[in-house]
FIKOLZA-1660 file (N, C-alpha, C; in steps of 0.1 Angstrom, whole numbers, plus 5000, padded with zeros to 4 digits):
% residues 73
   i   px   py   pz ch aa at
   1 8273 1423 0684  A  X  N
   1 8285 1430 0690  A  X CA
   1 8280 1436 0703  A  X  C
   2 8286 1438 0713  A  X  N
   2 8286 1439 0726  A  X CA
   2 8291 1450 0729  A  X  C
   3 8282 1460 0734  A  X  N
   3 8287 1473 0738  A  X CA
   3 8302 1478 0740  A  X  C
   4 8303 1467 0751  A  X  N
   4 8318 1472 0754  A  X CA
   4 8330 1467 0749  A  X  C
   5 8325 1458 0738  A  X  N
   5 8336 1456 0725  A  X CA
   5 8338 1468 0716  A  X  C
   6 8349 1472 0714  A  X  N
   6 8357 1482 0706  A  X CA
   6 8358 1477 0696  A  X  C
   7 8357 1483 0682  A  X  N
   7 8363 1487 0670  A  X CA
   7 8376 1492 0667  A  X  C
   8 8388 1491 0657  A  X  N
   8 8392 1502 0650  A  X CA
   8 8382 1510 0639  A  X  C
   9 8389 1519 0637  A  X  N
   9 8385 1529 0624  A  X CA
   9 8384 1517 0612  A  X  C
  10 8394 1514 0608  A  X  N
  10 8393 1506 0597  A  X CA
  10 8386 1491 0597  A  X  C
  11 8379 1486 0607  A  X  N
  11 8369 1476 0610  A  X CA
  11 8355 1484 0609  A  X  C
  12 8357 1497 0615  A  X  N
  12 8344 1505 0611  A  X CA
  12 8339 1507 0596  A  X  C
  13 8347 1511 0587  A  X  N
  13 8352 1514 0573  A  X CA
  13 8347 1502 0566  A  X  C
  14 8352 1494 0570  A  X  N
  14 8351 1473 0564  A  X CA
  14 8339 1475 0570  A  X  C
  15 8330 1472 0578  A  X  N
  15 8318 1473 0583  A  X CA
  15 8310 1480 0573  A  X  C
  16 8309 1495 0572  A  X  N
  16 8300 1500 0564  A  X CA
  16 8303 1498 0553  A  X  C
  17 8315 1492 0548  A  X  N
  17 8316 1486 0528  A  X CA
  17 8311 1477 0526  A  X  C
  18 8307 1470 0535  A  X  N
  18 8298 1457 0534  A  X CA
  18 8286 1462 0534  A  X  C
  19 8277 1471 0538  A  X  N
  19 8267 1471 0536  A  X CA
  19 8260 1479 0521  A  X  C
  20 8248 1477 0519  A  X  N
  20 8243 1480 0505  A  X CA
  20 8244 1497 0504  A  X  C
  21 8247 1500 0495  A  X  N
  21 8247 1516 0490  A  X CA
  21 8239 1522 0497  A  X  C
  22 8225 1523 0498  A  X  N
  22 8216 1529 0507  A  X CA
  22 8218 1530 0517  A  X  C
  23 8223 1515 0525  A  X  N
  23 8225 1521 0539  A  X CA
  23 8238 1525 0540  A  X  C
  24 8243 1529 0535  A  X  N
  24 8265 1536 0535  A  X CA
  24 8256 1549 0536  A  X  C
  25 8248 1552 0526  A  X  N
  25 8241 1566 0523  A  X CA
  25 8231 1571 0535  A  X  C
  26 8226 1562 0541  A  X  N
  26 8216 1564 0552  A  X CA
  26 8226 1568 0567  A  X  C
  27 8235 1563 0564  A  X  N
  27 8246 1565 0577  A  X CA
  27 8254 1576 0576  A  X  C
  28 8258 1584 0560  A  X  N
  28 8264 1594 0556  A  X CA
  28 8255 1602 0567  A  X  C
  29 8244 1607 0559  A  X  N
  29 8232 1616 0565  A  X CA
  29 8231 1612 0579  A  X  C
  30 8229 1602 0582  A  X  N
  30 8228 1603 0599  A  X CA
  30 8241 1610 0606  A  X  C
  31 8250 1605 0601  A  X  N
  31 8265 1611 0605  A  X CA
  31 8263 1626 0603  A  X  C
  32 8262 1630 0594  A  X  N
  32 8258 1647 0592  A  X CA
  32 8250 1653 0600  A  X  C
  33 8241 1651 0603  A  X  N
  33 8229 1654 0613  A  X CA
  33 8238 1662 0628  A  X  C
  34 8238 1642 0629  A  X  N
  34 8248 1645 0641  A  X CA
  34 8259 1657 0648  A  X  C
  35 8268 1655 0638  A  X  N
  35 8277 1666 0634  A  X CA
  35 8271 1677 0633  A  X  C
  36 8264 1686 0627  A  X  N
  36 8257 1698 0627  A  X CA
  36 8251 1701 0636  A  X  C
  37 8240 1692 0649  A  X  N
  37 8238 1692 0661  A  X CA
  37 8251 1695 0669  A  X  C
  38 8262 1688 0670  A  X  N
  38 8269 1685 0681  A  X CA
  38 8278 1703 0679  A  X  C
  39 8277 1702 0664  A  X  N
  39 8283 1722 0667  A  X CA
  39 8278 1727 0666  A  X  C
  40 8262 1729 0665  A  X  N
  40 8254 1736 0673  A  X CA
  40 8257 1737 0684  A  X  C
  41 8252 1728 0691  A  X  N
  41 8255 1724 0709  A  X CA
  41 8267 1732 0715  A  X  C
  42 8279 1730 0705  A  X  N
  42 8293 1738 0711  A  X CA
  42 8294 1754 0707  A  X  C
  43 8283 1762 0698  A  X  N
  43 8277 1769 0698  A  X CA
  43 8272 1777 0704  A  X  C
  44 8264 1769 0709  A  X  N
  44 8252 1778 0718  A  X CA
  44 8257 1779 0732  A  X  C
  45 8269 1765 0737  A  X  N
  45 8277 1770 0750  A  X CA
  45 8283 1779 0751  A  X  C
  46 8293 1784 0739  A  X  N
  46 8301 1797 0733  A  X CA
  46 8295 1809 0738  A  X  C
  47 8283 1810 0724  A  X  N
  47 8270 1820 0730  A  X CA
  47 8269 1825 0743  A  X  C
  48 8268 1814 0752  A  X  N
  48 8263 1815 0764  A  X CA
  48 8273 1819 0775  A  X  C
  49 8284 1810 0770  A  X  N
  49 8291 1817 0781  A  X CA
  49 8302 1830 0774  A  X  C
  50 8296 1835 0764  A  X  N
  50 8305 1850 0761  A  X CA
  50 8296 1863 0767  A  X  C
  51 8281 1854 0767  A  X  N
  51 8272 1868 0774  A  X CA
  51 8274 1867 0789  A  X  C
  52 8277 1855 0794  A  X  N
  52 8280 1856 0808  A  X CA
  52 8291 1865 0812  A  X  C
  53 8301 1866 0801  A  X  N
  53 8315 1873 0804  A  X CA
  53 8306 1889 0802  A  X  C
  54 8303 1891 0792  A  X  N
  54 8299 1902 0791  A  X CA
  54 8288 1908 0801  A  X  C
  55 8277 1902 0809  A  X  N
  55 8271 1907 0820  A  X CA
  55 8284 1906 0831  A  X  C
  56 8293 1901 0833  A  X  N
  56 8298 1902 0842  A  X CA
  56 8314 1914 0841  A  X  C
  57 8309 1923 0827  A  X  N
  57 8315 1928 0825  A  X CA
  57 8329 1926 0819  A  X  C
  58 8333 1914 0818  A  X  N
  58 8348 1913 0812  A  X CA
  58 8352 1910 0797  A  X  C
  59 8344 1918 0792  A  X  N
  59 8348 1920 0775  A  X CA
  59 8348 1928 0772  A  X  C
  60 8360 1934 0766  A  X  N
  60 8364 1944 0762  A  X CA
  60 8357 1948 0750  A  X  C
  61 8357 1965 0744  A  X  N
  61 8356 1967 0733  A  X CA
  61 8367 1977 0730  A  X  C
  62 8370 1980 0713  A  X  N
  62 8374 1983 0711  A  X CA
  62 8381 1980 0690  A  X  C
  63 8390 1988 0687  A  X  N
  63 8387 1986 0675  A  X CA
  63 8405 1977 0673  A  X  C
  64 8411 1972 0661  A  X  N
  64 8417 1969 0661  A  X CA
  64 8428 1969 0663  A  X  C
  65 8434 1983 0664  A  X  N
  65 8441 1993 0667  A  X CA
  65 8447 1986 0681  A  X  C
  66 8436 1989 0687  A  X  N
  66 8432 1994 0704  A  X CA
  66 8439 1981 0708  A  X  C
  67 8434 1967 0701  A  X  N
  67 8436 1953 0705  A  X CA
  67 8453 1950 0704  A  X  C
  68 8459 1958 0690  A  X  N
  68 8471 1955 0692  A  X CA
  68 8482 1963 0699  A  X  C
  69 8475 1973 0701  A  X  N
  69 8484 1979 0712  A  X CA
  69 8485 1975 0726  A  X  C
  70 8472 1970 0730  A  X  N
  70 8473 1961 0740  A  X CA
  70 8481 1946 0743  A  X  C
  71 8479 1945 0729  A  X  N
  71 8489 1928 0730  A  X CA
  71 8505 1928 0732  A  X  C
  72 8508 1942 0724  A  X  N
  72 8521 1946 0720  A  X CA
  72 8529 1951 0738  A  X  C
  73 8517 1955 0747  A  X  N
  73 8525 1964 0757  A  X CA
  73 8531 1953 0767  A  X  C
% end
């Protein structure tokens, strides 16, 4: 198959039911990996850019109270 040949979802699906149990299972776990990396990754951008807000001073504190009275005014 050729890079810039496309799939559907369900050619993907048919694809891995053809292969042997192991490898369905070996692709599970690889797929999981992935996924746990990739929201790490969107994680640690989060992280990153909330401390940027916060050295740059624009986060507020305050207790719950405080937040809805602000949303309310």
């Amino acid at each position: 198959m050729r890079k810039s040949q496309t799939i559907t979802f369900q050619e993907a699906l048919e694809i891995i039911e053809s292969l042997p149990s192991e490898q369905q299972e070996s692709i599970i776990d690889i797929l999981k990996r992935r996924l746990i990396e990739c929201r790490r990754e969107n994680l640690a951008v989060s992280i990153k850019d909330a401390r940027a807000e916060y050295a740059r001073g624009e986060v507020c504190s305050g207790t719950v109270d405080d937040l809805m009275k602000e949303t309310n005014k």
